[in-house]
C-alpha positions in Angstrom: 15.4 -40.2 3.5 13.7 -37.9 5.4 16.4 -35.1 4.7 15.8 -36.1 1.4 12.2 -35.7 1.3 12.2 -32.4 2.5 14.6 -30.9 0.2 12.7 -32.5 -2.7 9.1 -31.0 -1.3 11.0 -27.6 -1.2 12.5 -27.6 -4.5 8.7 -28.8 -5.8 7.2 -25.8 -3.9 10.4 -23.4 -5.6 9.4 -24.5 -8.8 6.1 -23.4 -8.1 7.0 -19.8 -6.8 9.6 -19.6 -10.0 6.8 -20.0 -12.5 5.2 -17.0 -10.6 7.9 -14.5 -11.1 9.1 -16.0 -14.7 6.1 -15.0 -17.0 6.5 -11.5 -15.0 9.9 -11.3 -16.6 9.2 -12.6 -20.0 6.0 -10.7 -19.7 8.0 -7.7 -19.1 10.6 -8.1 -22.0 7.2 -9.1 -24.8 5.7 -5.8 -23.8 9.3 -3.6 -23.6 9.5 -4.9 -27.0 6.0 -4.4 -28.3 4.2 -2.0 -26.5 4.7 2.3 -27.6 6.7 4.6 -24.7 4.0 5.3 -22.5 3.0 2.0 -22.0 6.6 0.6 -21.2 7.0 3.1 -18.7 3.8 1.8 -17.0 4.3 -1.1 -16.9 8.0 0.0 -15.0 6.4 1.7 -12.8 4.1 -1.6 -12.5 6.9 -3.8 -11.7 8.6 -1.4 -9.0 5.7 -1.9 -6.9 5.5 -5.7 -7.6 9.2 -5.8 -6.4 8.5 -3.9 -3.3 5.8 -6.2 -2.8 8.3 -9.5 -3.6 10.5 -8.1 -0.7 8.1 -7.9 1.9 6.8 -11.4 1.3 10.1 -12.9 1.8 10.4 -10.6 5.3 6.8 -11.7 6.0 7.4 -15.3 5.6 10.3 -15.3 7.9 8.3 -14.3 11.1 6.6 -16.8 11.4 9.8 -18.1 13.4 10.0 -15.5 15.4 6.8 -14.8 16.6 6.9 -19.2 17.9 9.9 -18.3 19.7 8.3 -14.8 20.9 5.5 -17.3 22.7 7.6 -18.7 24.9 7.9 -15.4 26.9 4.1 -13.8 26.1 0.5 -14.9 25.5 -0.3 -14.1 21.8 -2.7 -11.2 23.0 -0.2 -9.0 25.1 2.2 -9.8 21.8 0.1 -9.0 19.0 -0.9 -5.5 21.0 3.2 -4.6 21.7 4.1 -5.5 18.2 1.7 -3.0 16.4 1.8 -0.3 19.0 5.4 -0.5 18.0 4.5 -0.7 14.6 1.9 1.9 14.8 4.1 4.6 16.9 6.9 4.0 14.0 5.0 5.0 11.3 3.0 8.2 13.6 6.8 8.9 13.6 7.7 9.5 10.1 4.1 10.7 9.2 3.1 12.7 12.5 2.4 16.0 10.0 0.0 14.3 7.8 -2.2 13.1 10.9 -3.9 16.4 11.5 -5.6 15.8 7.9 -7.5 12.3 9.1 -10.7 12.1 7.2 -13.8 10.4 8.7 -13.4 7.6 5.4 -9.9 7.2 6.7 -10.8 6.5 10.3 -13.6 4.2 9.3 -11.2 2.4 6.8 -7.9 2.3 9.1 -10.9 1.1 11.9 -11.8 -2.1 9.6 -8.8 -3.1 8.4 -7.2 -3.4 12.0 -10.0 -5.5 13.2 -9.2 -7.4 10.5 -5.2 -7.3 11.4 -6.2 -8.3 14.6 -8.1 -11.5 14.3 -5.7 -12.1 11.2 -2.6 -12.0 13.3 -4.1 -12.6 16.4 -5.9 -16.3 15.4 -2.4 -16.8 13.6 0.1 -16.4 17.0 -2.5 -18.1 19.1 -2.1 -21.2 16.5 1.8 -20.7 16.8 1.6 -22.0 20.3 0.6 -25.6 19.4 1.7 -26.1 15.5 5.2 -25.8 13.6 6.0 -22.2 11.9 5.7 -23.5 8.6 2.6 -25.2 8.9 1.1 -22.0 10.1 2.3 -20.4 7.0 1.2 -22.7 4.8 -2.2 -22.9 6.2 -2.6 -19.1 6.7 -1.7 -19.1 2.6 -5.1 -20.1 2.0 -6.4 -16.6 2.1 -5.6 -16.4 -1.6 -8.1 -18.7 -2.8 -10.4 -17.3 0.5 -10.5 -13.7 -1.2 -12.6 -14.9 -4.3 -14.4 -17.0 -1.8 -15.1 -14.4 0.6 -16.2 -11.9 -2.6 -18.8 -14.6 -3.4 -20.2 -14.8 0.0 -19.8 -11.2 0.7 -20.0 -9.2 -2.7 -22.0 -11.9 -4.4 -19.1 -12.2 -7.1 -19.2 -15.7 -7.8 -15.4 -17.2 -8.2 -14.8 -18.0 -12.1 -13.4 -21.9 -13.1 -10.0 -21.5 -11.9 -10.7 -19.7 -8.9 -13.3 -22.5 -8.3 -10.8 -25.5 -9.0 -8.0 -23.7 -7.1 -10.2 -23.7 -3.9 -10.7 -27.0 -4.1 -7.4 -27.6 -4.6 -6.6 -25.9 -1.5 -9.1 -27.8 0.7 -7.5 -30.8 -0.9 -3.6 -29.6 0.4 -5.3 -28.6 4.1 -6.4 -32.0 4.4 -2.9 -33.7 3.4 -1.3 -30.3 5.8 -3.5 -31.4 8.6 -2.7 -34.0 11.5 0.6 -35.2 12.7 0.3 -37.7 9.9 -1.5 -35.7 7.4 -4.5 -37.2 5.0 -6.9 -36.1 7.6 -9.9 -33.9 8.8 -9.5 -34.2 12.4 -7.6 -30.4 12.8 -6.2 -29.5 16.4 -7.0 -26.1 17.8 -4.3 -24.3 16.2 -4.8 -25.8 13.0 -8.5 -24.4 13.2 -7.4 -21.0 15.0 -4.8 -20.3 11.9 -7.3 -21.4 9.4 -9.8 -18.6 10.7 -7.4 -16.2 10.7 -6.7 -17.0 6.7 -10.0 -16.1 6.3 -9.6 -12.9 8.2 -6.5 -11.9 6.3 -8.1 -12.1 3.2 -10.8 -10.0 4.1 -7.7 -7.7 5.3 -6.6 -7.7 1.6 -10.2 -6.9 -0.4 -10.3 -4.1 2.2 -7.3 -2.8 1.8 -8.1 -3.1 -1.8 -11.6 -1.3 -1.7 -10.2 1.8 0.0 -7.2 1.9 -1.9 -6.6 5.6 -4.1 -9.3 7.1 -1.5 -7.1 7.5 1.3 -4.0 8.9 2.3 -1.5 5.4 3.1 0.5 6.9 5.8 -3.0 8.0 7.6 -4.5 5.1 7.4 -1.7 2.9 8.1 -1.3 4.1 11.5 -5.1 4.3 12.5 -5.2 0.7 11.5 -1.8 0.1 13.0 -3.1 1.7 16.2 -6.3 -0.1 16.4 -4.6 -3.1 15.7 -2.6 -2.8 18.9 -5.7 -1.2 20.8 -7.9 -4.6 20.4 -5.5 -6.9 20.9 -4.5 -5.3 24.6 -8.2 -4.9 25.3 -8.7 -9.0 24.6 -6.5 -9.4 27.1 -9.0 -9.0 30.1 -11.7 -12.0 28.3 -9.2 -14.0 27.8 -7.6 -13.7 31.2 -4.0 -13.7 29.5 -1.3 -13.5 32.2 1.2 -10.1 31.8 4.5 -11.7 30.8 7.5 -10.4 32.9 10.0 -8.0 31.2 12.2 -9.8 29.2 14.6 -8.7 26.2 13.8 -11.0 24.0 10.3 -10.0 24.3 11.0 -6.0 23.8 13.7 -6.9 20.7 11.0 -9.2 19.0 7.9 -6.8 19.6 10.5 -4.0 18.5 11.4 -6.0 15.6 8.4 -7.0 14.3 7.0 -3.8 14.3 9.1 -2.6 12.4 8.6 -5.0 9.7 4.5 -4.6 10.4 5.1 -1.0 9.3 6.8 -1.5 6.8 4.7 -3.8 5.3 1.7 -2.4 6.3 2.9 1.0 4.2 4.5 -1.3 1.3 1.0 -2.9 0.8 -1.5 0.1 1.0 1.0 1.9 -1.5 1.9 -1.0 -3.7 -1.9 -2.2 -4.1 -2.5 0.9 -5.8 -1.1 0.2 -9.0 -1.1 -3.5 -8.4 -4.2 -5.9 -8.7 -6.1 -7.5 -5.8 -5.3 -10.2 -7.9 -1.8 -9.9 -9.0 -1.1 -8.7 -5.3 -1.9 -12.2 -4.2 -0.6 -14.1 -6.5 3.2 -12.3 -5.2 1.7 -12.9 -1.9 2.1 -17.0 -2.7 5.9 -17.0 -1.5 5.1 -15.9 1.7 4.8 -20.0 2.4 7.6 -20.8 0.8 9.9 -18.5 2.6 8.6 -19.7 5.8 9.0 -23.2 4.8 13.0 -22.5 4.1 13.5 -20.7 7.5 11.6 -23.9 9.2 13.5 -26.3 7.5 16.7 -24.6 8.3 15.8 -24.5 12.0 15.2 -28.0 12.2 11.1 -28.1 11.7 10.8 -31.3 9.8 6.8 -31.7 8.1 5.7 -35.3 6.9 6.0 -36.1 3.2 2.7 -36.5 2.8 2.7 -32.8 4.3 4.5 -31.5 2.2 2.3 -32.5 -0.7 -0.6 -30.6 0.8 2.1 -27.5 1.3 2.4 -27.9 -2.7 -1.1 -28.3 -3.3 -2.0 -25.5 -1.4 0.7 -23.0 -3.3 -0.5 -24.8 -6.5 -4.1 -23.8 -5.7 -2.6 -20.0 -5.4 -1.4 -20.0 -8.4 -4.5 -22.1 -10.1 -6.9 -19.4 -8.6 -5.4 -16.3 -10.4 -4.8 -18.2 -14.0 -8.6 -16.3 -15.4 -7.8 -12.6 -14.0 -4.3 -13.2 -16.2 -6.0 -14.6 -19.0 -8.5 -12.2 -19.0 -6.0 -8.9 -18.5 -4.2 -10.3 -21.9 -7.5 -10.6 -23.3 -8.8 -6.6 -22.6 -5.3 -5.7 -23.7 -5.3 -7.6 -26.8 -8.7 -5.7 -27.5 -7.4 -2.7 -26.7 -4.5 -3.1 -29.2 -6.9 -4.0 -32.2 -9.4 -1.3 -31.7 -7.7 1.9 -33.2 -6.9 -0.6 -36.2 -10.9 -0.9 -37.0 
């Protein structure tokens, strides 16, 4: 029963994902169809980024794994720091030419958006110490409904209906996530630690956001990259983390997962400049899902009642970006009647 409880929760949460990707499709065909030339090709050009960022949301939600099985050779500090000064040296690599050109807005951009990396991923592997990889990811997907949130607070952009029912719906699905039996408020340490760093991600994605189309991406990608992994070594001495021995599976994981850092880092910062804050997001809802599969086939077994909250939680993603949707069909519906008048 239990076997069967998960798969059902799964295939509940695949649903969800599949009506995300779906209306992109039939979207895609009604405007192909409809639309003049110019438009269609857009739109193209649209979807190759929303693919792109698809891809790296499937390779994002499969870390969370690794990086639990990375903790049993390394504090989450020493980690975090090795993994993006792999990531960070990668993409100096392959950009090394364009670096001379660094602009004070990209410095103060790339400077922002790894503090925000840092207490995003940071918070996130500290919490992978003490609660399962798929839990982390399907708390740490509340920074979808935290980025109209955080706009309120922040930008004094007060969240519309949906956004305002899909946070609540959120809270409701941490509640049922929480607690070894779930249905409860009483969150350990690295429930709380990964729930901070939520909010710290999506503060990560409204800057990324802002500065989008000012900067050069390869530029700023490795200054944030680089001050990623700067902080996170320096937070080593308050925190009095030990210095892990050498060990190969440290070096292959840190190596690994900096690759896929950079690569996603790039793939974001390029992709979110044709692609909505909000649109980004909503793509951004798998991440759970895929983490949740890779769990689950490593033997990570969630309550039932866990797995409601897991649903809830994507549910509330998806809830949160219905208005921007509505509201982009309704600007190009006017758009389409104007030259008629």
């Amino acid at each position: 029963m239990h076997y069967i409880a998960h798969l059902v929760g799964l295939g509940s949460i695949l649903r969800n994902i599949r009506r995300i990707v779906r209306p992109s499709y039939v979207a895609c065909k009604v405007m192909t169809s409809l639309n003049s030339p110019q438009a269609s090709s857009r739109f193209t050009s649209l979807s190759k980024a929303e693919c792109v960022l698809i891809l790296i949301t499937m390779v994002w939600g499969g870390t969370f794994l690794v990086v639990q099985h990375a903790m049993t050779v390394s504090g989450p500090m020493f980690f975090v720091g090795l993994r993006f000064a792999a990531a960070a040296c990668i993409v100096a690599l392959f950009s090394w030419r364009h670096l001379r050109e660094l602009t004070l807005l990209e410095l103060k951009a790339g400077t922002f958006i790894g503090v925000a990396i840092l207490l995003g991923y940071g918070l996130q592997t500290v919490g992978l110490q003490s609660i399962p990889s798929s839990q982390s990811a399907f708390i740490t997907a509340l920074y979808v409904p935290f980025v109209p949130l955080l706009q309120w607070l922040v930008l004094g952009r007060r969240p519309g209906l949906m956004p305002s029912i899909g946070i609540m719906m959120a809270f409701t699905g941490l509640m049922l996530l929480s607690g070894p039996s779930g249905a409860s408020f009483n969150f350990s340490p690295g429930e709380i630690a990964t729930l901070i760093s939520a909010v710290a991600i999506a503060a990560e994605i409204i800057l990324i956001s802002s500065y989008a189309g000012q900067v050069d991406v390869r530029r700023v990608t490795a200054v944030q990259l680089a001050v990623t992994s700067a902080l996170s070594f320096l937070m080593i001495v308050p925190t009095h983390e030990a210095i892990p021995e050498f060990s190969w599976l440290l070096l292959s994981t840190a190596l690994g997962l900096g690759a896929a850092s950079a690569a996603i880092q790039v793939a974001m910062n390029w992709a979110q400049k044709s692609v909505s804050p909000t649109r980004a997001t909503l793509i951004y809802a798998g991440e759970p899902v895929w983490a949740g599969i890779v769990g689950r086939i490593a033997g990570e077994r969630l309550p039932g009642i866990a797995l409601v909250g897991a649903g809830l939680i994507v549910a509330a993603v998806i809830v949160s970006e219905l208005k921007g949707k509505a509201k982009a069909a309704a600007t190009q519906e006017a758009l389409e009647q104007e030259p008629q008048e």
